[in-house]
C-alpha positions in Angstrom: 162.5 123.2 193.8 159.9 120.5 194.2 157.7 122.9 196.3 158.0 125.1 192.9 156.9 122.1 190.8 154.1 121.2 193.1 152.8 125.3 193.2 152.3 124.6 189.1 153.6 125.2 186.0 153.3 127.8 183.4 149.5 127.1 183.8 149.1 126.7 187.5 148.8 122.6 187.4 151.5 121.4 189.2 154.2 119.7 187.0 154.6 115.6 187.4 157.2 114.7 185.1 160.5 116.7 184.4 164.0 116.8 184.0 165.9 119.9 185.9 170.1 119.7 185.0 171.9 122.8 186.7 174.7 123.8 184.1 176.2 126.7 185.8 175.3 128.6 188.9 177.7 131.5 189.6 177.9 130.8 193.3 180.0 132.7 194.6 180.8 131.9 198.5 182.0 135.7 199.4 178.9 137.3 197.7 175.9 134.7 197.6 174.4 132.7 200.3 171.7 129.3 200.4 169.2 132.6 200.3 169.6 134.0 197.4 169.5 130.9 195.3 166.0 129.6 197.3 164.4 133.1 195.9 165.8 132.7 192.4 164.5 128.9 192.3 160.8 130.1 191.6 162.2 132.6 188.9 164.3 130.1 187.3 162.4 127.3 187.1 159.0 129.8 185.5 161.6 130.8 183.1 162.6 127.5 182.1 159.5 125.9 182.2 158.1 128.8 179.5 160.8 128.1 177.3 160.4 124.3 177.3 156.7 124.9 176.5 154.5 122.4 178.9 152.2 120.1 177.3 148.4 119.6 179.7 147.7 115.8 179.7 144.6 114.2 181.6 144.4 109.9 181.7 142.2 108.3 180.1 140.2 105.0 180.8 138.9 102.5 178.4 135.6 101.0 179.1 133.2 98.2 178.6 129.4 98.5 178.5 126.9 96.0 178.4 123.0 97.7 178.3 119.7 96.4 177.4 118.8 97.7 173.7 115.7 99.6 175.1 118.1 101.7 176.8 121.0 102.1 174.1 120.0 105.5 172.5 119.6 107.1 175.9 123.0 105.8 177.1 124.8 106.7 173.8 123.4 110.0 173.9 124.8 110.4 178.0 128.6 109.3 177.1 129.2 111.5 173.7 128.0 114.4 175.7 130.3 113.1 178.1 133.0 113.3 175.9 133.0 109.7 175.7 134.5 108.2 172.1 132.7 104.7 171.2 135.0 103.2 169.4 134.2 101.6 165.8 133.4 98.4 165.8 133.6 98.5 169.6 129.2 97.7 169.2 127.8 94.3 169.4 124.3 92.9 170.0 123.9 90.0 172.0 121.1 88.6 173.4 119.0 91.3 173.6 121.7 93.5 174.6 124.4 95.9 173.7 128.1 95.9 173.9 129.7 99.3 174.0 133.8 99.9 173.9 135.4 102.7 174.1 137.1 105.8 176.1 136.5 108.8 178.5 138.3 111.0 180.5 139.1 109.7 183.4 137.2 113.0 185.2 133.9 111.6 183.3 133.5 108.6 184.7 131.7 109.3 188.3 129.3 111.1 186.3 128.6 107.8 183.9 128.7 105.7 186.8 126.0 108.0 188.3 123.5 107.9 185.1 124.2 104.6 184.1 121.2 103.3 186.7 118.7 105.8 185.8 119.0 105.0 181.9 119.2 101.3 181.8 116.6 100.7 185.1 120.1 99.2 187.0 120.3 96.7 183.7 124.0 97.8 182.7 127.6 96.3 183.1 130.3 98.5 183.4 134.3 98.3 183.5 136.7 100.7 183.4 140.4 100.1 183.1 143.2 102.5 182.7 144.4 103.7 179.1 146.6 106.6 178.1 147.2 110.2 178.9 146.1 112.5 176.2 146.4 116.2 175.6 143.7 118.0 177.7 141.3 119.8 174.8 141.7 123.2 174.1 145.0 123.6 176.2 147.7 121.7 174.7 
């Protein structure tokens, strides 16, 4: 069974978190060997799985972004097409800087941490920490 799990789900992504009960399993030890019930494991578990319905999540991390104002329309621009959400009130000037708070897919952020040098001239500070899991877009 956890071979099945780890092949995927209902949408090929292997399934992390479940709950299998067997309720009944009509073994019978004249007519059924180890066998037959390995090759119905696959079936069954498809089967259940479908019925269940499977929810897609993806984590999440919240981050912190310090950059120089000069540079805070270009890097605003990078995370929302990032599918970055800034949060309200998560913007503060300071200094001659600004603070940015918010979230991103987890999946995003190599691609932030790979821009943020080119848009702030290596001028930015930036944390990540974990968050939550949400419901992947468009497949939930």
């Amino acid at each position: 069974m956890y071979e099945a799990l780890r092949a995927g789900g209902p949408r090929g992504w292997a399934v992390a978190d479940c709950a299998v009960t067997l309720v009944r399993s009509g073994f019978n030890s004249i007519l059924s060997t180890a066998g037959d019930f390995r090759a119905l494991t696959r079936i069954v578990l498809d089967l259940a799985l479908r019925e269940a319905g499977t929810l897609l999540y993806e984590p999440y991390q919240a981050f912190e972004l310090e950059v120089p104002v000069a540079s805070l329309a270009s890097v605003t621009r990078q995370l929302t097409a990032l599918g970055a959400l800034i949060e309200e009130g998560g913007r503060a000037a300071t200094g001659g800087s600004w603070r940015l708070c918010g979230t991103v897919a987890a999946r995003r952020v190599a691609g932030i941490e790979r821009r943020l040098p080119g848009l702030t001239h290596g001028e930015a500070a930036w944390w990540t920490r974990p968050a939550d899991d949400r419901p992947l877009a468009g497949l939930a």
